[in-house]
C-alpha positions as CSV (number, residue, x, y, z in Angstrom):
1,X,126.9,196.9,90.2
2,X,123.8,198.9,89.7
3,X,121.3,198.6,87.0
4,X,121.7,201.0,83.7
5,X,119.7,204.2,83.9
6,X,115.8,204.2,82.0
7,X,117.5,207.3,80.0
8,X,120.0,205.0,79.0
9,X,118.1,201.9,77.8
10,X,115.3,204.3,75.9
11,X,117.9,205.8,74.1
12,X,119.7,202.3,73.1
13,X,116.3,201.3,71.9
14,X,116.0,204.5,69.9
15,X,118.7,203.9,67.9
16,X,118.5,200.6,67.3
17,X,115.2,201.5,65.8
18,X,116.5,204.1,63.9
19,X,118.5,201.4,62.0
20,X,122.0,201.0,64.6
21,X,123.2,197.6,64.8
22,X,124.0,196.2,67.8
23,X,128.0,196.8,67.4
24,X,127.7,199.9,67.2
25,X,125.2,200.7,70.1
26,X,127.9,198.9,72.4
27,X,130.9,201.1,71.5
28,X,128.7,204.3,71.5
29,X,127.1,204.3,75.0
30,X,130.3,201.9,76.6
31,X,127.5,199.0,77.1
32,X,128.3,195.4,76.3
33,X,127.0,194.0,72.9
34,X,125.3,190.7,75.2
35,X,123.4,193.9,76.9
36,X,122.1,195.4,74.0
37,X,121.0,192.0,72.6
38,X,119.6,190.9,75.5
39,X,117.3,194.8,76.2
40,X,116.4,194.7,72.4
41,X,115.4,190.6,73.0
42,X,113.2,191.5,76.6
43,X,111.9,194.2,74.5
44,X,110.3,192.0,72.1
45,X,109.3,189.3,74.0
46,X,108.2,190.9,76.8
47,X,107.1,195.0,76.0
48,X,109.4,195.7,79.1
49,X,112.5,197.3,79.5
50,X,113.2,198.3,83.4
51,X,115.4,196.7,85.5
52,X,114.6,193.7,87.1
53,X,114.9,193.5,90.6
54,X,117.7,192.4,92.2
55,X,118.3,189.3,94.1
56,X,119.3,189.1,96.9
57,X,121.1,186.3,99.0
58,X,119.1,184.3,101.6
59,X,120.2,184.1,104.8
60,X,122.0,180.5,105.9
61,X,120.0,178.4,107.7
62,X,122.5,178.1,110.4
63,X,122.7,181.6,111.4
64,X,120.5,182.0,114.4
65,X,122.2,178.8,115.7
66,X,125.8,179.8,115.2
67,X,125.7,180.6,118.9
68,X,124.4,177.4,120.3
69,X,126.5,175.2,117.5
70,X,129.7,177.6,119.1
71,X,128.7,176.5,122.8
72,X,128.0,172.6,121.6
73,X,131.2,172.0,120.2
74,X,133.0,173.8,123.8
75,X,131.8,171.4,125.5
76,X,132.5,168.1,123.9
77,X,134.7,169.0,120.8
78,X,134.7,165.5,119.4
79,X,131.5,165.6,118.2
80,X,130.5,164.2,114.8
81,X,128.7,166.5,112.6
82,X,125.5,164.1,112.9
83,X,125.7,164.2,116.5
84,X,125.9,168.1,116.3
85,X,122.7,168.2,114.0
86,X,120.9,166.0,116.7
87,X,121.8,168.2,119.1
88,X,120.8,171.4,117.8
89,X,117.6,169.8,116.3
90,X,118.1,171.3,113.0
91,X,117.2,170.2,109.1
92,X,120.7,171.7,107.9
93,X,122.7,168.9,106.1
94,X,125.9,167.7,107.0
95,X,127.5,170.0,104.5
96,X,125.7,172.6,106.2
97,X,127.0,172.1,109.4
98,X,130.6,172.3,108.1
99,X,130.4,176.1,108.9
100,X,131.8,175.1,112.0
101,X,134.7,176.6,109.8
102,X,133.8,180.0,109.8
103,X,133.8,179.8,113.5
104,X,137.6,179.0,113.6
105,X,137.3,175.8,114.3
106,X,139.2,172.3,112.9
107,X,138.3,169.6,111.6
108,X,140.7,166.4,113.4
109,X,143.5,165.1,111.2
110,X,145.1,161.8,111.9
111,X,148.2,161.2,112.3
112,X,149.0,161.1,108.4
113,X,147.4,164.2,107.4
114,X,144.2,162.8,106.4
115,X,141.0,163.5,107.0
116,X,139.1,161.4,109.2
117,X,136.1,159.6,108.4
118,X,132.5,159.8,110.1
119,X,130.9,156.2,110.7
């Protein structure tokens, strides 16, 4: 969703100097009341009322090695997840490494259904 227009916020602030509570800002430009608290609120404590920048998402940690981690797990797919991190000489986690998901592959089940366990 993109950020509300600087035509937009000034004239919010406008009439919530002239004397507009809150309430009534949000129905009349189709704005949330929370928004109109918190502009009013950065306003204040602050002096500004631009958008801030967006954030964006870093990139995982395992994405350059997706290839090798692919190629690793080809050739012995029995692999733990500890000896996969040794192997691709990484500092991603054990979680991390669980992306192995996203590459269509399984984790082993027993013969019950469960999960095994790493030792």
């Amino acid at each position: 969703m993109a950020a509300y227009s600087m035509d937009l916020r000034h004239r919010v602030l406008r009439d919530a100097d002239g004397g507009l509570p809150s309430d009534e800002l949000a129905e009349k430009y189709s704005v949330s009341r929370a928004w109109v608290d918190r502009l009013k609120q950065r306003r204040r404590e602050t002096g500004e009322i631009a958008p801030r920048k967006q954030t964006r998402w870093r990139t995982p940690i395992l994405h350059a090695q997706l290839g090798a981690l692919e190629a690793l797990i080809h050739e012995q797919p029995d692999r733990t997840l500890a000896e996969l991190q040794a192997a691709l000489h990484t500092p991603a986690s054990l979680p991390t490494l669980r992306t192995i998901k996203k590459l269509g592959f399984r984790f082993k089940k027993n013969r019950t259904r469960i999960g095994t366990r790493s030792r």
